[in-house]
FIMARGU-976535 format. One record per residue (C-alpha): residue number from 0; residue in one letter; x, y, z. Coordinates in pm, 1 decimal. Layout:
BEGIN
@k:NUM r:A u:X v:Y w:Z
...
END
This chain:
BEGIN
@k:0 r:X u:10167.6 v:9415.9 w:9544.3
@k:1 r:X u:10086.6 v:9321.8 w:9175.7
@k:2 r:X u:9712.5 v:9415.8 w:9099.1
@k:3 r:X u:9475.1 v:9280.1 w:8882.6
@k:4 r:X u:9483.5 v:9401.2 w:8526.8
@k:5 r:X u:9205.9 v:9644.2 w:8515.2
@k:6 r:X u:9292.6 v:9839.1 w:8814.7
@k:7 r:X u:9586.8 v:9955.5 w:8565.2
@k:8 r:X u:9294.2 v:10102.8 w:8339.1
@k:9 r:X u:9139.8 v:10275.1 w:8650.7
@k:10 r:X u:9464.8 v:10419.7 w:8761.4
@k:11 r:X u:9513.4 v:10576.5 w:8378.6
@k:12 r:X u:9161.3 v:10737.3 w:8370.2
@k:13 r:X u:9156.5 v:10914.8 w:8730.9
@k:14 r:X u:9523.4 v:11058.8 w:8635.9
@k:15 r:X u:9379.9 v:11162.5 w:8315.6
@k:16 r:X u:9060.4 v:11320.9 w:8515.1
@k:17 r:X u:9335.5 v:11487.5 w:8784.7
@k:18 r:X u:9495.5 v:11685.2 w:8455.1
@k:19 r:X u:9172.5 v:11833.0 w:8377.4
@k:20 r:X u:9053.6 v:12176.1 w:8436.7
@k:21 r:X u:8827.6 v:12216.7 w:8723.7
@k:22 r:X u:8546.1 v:12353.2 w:8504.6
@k:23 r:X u:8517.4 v:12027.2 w:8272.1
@k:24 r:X u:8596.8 v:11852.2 w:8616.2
@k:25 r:X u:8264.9 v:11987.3 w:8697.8
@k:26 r:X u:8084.6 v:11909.3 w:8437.6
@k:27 r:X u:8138.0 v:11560.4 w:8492.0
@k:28 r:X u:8018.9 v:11585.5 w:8866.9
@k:29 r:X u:7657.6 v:11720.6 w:8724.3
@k:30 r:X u:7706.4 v:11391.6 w:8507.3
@k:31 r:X u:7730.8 v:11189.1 w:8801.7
@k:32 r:X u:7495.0 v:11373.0 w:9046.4
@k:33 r:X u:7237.2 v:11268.1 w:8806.5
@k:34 r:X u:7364.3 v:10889.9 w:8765.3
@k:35 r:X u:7417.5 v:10901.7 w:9151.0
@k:36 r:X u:7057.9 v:11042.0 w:9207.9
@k:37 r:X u:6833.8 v:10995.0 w:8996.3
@k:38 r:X u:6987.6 v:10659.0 w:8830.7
@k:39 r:X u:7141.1 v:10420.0 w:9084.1
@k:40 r:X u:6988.8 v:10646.5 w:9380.7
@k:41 r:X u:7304.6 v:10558.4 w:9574.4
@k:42 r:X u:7209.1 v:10522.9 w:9967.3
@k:43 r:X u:6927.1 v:10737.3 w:9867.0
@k:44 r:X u:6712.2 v:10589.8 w:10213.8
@k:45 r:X u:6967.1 v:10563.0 w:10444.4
@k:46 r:X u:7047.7 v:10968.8 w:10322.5
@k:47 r:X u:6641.7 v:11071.3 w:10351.0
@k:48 r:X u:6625.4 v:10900.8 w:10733.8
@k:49 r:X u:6947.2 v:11064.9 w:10841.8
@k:50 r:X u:6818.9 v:11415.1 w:10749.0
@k:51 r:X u:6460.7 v:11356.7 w:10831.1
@k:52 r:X u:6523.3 v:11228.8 w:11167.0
@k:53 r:X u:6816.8 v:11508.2 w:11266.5
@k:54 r:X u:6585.5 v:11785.3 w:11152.2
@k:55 r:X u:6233.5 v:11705.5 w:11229.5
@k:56 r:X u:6114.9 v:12029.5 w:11261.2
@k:57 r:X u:6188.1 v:12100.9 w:10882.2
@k:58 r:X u:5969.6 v:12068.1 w:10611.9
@k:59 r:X u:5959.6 v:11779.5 w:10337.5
@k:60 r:X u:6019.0 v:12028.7 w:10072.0
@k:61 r:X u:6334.4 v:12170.4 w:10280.3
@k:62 r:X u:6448.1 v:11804.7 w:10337.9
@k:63 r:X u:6457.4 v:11711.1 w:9952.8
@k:64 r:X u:6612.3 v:12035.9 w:9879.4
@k:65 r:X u:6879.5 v:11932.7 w:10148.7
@k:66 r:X u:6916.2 v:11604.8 w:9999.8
@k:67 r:X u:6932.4 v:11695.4 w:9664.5
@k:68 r:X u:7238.0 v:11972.6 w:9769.1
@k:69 r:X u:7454.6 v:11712.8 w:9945.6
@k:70 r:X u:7407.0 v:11461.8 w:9628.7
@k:71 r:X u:7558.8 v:11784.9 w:9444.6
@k:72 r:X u:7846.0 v:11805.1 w:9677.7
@k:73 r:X u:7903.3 v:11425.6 w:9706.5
@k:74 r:X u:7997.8 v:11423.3 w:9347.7
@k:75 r:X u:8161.7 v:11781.7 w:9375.6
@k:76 r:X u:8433.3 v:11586.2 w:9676.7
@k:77 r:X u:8452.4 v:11278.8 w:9418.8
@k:78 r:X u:8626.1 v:11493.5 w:9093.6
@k:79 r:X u:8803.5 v:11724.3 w:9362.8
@k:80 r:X u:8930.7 v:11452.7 w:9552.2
@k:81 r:X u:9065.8 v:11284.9 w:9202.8
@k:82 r:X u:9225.7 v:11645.3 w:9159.9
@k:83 r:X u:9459.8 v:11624.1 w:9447.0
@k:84 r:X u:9688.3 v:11425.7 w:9240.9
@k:85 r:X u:9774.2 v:11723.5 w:9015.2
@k:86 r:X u:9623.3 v:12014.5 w:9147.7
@k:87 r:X u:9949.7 v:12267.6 w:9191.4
@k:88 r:X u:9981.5 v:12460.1 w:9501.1
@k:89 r:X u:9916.5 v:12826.7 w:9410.0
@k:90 r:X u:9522.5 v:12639.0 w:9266.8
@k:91 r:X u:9538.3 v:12524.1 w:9600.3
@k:92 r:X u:9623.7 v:12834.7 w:9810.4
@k:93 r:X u:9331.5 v:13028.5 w:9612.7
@k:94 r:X u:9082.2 v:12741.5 w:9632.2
@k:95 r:X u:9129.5 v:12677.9 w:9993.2
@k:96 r:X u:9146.5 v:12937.0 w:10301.6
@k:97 r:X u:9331.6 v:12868.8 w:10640.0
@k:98 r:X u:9227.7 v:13096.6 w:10962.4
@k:99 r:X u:9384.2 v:13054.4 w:11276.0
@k:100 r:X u:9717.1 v:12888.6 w:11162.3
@k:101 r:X u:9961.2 v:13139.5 w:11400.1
@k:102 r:X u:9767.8 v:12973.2 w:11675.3
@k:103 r:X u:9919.6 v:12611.1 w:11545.8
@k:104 r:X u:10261.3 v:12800.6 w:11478.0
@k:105 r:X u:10271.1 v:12935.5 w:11864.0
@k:106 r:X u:10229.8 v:12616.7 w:11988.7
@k:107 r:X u:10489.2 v:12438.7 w:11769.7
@k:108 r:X u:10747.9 v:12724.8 w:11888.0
@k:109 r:X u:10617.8 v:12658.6 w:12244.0
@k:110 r:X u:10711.0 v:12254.2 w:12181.6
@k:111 r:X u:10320.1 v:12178.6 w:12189.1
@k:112 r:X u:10216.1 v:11890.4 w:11980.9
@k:113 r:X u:9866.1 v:11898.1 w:11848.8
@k:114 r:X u:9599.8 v:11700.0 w:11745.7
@k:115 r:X u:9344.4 v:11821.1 w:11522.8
@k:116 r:X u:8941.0 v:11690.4 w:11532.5
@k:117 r:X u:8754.6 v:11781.0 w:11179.5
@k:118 r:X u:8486.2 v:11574.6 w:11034.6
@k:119 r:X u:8369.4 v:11440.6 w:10690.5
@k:120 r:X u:8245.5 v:11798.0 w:10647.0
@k:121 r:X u:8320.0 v:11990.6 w:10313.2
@k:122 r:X u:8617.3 v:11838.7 w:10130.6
@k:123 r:X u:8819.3 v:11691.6 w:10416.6
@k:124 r:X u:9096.2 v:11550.9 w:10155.6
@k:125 r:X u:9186.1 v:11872.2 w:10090.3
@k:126 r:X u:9241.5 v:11918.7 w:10446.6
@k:127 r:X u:9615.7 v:11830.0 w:10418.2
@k:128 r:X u:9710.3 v:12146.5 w:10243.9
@k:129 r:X u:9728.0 v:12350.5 w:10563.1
@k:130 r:X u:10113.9 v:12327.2 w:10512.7
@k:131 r:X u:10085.3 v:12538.9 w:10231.1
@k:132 r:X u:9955.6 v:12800.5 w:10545.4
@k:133 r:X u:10155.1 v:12749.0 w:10835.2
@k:134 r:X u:10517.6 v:12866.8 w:10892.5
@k:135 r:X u:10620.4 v:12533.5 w:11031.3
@k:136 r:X u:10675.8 v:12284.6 w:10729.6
@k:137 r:X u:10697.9 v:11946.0 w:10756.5
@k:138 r:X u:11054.0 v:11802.0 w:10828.3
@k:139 r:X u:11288.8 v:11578.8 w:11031.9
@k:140 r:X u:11141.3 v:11740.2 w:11350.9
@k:141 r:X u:10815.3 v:11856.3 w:11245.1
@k:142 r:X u:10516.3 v:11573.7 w:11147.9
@k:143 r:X u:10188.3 v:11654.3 w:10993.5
@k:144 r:X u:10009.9 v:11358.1 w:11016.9
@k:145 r:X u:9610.6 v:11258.3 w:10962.6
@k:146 r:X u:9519.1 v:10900.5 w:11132.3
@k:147 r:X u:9324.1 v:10668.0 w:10863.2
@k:148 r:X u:9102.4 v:10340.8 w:10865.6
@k:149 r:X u:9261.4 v:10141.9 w:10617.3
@k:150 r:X u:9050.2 v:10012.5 w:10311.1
@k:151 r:X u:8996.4 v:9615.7 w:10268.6
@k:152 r:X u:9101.1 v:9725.3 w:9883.9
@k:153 r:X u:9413.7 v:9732.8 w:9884.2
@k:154 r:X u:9486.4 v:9940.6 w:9548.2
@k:155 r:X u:9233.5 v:10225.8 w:9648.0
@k:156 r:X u:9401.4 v:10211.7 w:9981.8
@k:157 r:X u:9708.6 v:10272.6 w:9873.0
@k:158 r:X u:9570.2 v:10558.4 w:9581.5
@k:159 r:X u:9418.5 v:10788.3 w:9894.4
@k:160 r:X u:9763.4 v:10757.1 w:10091.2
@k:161 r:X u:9924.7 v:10891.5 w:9820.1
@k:162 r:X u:9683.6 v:11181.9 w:9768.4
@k:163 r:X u:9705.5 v:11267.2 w:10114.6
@k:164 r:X u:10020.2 v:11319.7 w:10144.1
@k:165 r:X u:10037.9 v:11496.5 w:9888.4
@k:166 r:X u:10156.2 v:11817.4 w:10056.5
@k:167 r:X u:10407.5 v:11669.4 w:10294.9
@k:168 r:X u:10204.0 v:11439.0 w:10562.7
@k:169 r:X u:10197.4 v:11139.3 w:10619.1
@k:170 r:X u:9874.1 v:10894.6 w:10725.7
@k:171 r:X u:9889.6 v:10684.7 w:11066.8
@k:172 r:X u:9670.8 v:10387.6 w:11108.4
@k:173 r:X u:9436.8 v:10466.7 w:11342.6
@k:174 r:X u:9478.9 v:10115.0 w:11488.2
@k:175 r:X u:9865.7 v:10176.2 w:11567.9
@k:176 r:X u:9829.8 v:10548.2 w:11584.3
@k:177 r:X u:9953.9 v:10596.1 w:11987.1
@k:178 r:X u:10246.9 v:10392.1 w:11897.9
@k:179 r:X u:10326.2 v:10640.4 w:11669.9
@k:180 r:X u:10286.7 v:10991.1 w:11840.6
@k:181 r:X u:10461.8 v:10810.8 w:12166.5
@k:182 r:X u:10712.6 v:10753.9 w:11918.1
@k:183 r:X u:10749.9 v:11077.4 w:11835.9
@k:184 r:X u:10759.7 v:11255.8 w:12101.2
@k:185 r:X u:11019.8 v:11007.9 w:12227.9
@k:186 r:X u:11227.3 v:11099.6 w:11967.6
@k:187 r:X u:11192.3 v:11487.6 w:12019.1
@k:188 r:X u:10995.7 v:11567.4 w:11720.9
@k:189 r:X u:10660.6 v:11788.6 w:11705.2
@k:190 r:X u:10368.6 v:11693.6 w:11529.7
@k:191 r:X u:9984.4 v:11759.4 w:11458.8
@k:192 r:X u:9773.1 v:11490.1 w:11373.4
@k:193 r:X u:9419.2 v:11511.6 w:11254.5
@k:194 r:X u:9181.1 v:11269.1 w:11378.0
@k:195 r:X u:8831.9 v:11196.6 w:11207.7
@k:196 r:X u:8598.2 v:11125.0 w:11511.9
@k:197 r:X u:8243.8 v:11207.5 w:11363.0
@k:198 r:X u:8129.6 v:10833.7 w:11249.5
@k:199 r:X u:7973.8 v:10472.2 w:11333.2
@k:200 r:X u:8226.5 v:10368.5 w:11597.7
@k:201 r:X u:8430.1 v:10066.5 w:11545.8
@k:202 r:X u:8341.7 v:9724.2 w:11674.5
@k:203 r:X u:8459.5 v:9748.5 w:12088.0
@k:204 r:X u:8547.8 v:10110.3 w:12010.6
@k:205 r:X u:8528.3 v:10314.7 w:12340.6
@k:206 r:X u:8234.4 v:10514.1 w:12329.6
@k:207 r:X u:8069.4 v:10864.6 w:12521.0
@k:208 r:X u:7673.0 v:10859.6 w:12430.7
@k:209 r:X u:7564.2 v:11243.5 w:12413.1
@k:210 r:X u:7260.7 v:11402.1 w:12219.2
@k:211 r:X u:7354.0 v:11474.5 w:11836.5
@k:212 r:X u:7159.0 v:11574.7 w:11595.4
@k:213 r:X u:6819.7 v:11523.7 w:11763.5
@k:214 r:X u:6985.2 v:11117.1 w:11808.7
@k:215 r:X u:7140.9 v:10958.4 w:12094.4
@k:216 r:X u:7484.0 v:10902.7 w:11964.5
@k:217 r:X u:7797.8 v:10720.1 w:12036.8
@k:218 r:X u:8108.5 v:10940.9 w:12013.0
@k:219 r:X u:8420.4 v:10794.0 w:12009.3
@k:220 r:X u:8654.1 v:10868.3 w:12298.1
@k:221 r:X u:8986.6 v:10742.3 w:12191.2
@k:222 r:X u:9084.2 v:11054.3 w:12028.4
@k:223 r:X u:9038.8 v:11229.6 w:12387.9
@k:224 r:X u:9213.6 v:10947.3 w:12503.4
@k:225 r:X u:9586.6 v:10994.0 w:12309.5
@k:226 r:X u:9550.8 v:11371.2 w:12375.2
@k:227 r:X u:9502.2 v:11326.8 w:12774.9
@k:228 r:X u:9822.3 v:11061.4 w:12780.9
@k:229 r:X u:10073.9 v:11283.1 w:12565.2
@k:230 r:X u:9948.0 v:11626.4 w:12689.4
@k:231 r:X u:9840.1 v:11765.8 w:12334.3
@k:232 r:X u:9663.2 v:12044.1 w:12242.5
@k:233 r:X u:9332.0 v:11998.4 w:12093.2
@k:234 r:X u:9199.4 v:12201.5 w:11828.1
@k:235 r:X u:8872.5 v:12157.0 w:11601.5
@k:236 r:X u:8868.3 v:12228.2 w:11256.0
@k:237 r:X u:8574.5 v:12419.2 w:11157.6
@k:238 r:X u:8471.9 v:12350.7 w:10735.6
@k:239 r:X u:8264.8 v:12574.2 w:10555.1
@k:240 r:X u:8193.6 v:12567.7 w:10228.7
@k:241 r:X u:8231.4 v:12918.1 w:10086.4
@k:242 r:X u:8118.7 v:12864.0 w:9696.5
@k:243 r:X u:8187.4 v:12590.4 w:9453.4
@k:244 r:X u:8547.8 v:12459.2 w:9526.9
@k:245 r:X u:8607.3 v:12650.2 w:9759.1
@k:246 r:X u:8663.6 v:12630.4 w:10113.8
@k:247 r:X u:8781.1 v:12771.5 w:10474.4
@k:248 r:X u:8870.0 v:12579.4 w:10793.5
@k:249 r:X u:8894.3 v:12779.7 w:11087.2
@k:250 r:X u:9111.5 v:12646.1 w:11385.9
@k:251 r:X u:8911.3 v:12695.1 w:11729.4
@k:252 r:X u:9088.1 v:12591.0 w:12033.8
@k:253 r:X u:8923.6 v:12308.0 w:12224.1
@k:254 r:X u:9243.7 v:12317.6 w:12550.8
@k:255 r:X u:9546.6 v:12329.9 w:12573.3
@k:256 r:X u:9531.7 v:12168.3 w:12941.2
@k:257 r:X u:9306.8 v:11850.5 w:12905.9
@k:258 r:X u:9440.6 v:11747.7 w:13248.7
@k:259 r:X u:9215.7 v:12039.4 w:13400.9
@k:260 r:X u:8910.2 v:11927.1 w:13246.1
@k:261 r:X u:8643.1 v:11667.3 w:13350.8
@k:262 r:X u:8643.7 v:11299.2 w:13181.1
@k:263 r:X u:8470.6 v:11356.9 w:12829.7
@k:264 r:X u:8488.5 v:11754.9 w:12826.4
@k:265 r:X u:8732.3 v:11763.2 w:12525.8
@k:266 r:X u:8490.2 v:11498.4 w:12324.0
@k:267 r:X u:8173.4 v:11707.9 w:12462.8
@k:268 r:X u:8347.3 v:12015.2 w:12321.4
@k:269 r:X u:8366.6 v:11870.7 w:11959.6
@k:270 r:X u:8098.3 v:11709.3 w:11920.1
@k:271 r:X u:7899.5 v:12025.0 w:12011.2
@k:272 r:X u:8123.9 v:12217.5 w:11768.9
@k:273 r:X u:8079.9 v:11976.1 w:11495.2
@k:274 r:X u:7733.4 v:12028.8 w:11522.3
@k:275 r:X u:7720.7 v:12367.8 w:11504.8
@k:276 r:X u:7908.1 v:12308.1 w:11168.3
@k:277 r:X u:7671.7 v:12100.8 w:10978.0
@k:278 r:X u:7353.7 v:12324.9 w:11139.3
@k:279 r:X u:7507.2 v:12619.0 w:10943.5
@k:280 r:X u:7549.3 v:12449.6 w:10616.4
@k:281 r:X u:7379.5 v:12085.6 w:10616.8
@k:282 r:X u:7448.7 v:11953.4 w:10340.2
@k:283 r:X u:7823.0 v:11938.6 w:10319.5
@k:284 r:X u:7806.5 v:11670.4 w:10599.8
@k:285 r:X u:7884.8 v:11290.4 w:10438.9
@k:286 r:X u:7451.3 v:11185.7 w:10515.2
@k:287 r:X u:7505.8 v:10875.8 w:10370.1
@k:288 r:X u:7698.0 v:10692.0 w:10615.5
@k:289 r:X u:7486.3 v:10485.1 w:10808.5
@k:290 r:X u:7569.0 v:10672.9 w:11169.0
@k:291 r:X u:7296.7 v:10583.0 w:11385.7
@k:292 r:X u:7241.3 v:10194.8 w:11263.1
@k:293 r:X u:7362.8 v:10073.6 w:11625.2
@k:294 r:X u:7141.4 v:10205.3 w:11869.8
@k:295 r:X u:7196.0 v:10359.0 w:12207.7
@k:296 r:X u:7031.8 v:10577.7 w:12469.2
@k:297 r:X u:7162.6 v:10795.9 w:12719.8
@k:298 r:X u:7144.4 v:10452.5 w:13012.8
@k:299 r:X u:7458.7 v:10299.2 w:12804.9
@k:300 r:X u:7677.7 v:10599.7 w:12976.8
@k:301 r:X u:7845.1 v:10513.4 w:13325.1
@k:302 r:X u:8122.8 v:10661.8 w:13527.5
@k:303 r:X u:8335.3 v:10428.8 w:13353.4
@k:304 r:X u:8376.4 v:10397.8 w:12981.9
@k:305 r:X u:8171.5 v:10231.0 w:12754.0
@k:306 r:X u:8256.7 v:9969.2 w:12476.7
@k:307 r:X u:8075.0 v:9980.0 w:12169.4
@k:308 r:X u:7975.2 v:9614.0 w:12056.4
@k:309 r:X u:7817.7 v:9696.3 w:11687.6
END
């Protein structure tokens, strides 16, 4: 696809910013956190309401300090997102931490496929570098996937695929993504696939309404879904945010037998666990997308699933 002009421009000065050190890379996020902040005071209401109403009990001056911490990291995940295009592997390995990967290895040798929850926690593009951990590699008969809303810009849509798959994985659209794993496992290959499940569901998106952050909230099922039908083994990815740049995911096992749990146990289980995440460390959680604009209450659940019409 030929794209306009500038976009040629763009593409020259985030490959420049992707050669620079991480400490002048950081100097330009301060640069932005104030632009983003204090300047054009990006999604600065939609942020304030999100926090204020998940933590009520929690004083105005612990809200704005809050706020003001996850403006700091929203510029931090811009400059080390652009970084992923040249950041070499051994940067990598010391800037990220893996714990719990033998439990992903065991199940590959066992022929378990896997699919991964994690969130828009910490820096989730860097998330891709667990093959950099795990014994298995990707391959002919090994996939390590991560399923991905496409962009309606076409030229930043195709800029993220390419920085994540940057170490070896490959992105499934999350409209086609079943197709896919059937596919795979079809063809004998193994894979793990990591699903984002933590935001405003899709228009007629299948929905579970649980309690979430002091909000009625619809979760998104479909994820549950493709694990039941191809027998996968669910895992959560569990972000912290150890310093600046720096990160560890821990894998916890959600089941390895969904068929012996109760409808909406394995979307129960993460969204519990998710929580837990962003009540340790609040403000690495992505507060400014607008996740409760669609109302519901706890009367939209029924035996049966529930299609989200927002």
């Amino acid at each position: 696809m030929k794209y306009p002009w500038y976009y040629t421009t763009l593409g020259w000065i985030l490959n420049g910013m992707a050669h620079l050190p991480f400490r002048i890379l950081y100097i330009i996020s301060d640069v932005l956190f104030v632009i983003v902040y204090y300047i054009a005071r990006y999604r600065r209401d939609v942020v304030k309401e999100n926090i204020a109403s998940s933590f009520p009990e929690m004083q105005e001056k612990e809200q704005k300090k809050v706020i003001r911490q996850f403006y700091r990291h929203f510029t931090d995940y811009f400059v080390e997102t652009i970084k992923l295009a040249h950041i070499t592997d051994e940067e990598m390995r010391h800037r990220m931490e893996f714990v719990g990967t033998e439990m992903i290895d065991r199940y590959f040798d066992e022929g378990r496929s896997l699919a991964m929850y994690f969130s828009h926690c910490g820096n989730w593009e860097w998330a891709p570098s667990i093959t950099l951990w795990t014994r298995h590699k990707p391959s002919e008969e090994t996939v390590f996937a991560q399923v991905y809303r496409p962009l309606t810009n076409h030229w930043f849509d195709a800029y993220f695929l390419r920085l994540r798959s940057r170490f070896g994985s490959v992105s499934y659209d999350k409209r086609l993504v079943f197709r896919d794993l059937l596919r795979l496992r079809r063809d004998g290959k193994l894979s793990i696939t990591g699903f984002m499940s933590d935001q405003k569901p899709s228009h007629n998106d299948t929905v579970h309404v649980l309690k979430f952050l002091n909000h009625p909230t619809a979760i998104i099922t479909g994820t549950e879904t493709i694990v039941r039908k191809l027998d996968l083994v669910a895992i959560y990815w569990d972000m912290e945010k150890l310093s600046r740049g720096h990160y560890r995911i821990t894998a916890r096992l959600i089941t390895d037998n969904a068929a012996s749990l109760p409808q909406f146990a394995i979307t129960d289980t993460y969204t519990r666990m998710l929580e837990t995440t962003i009540l340790r460390q609040p403000s690495i959680w992505l507060w400014s997308h607008r996740r409760w604009k669609n109302k519901v209450d706890y009367s939209d659940n029924n035996p049966a699933e529930t299609r989200h019409n927002g």
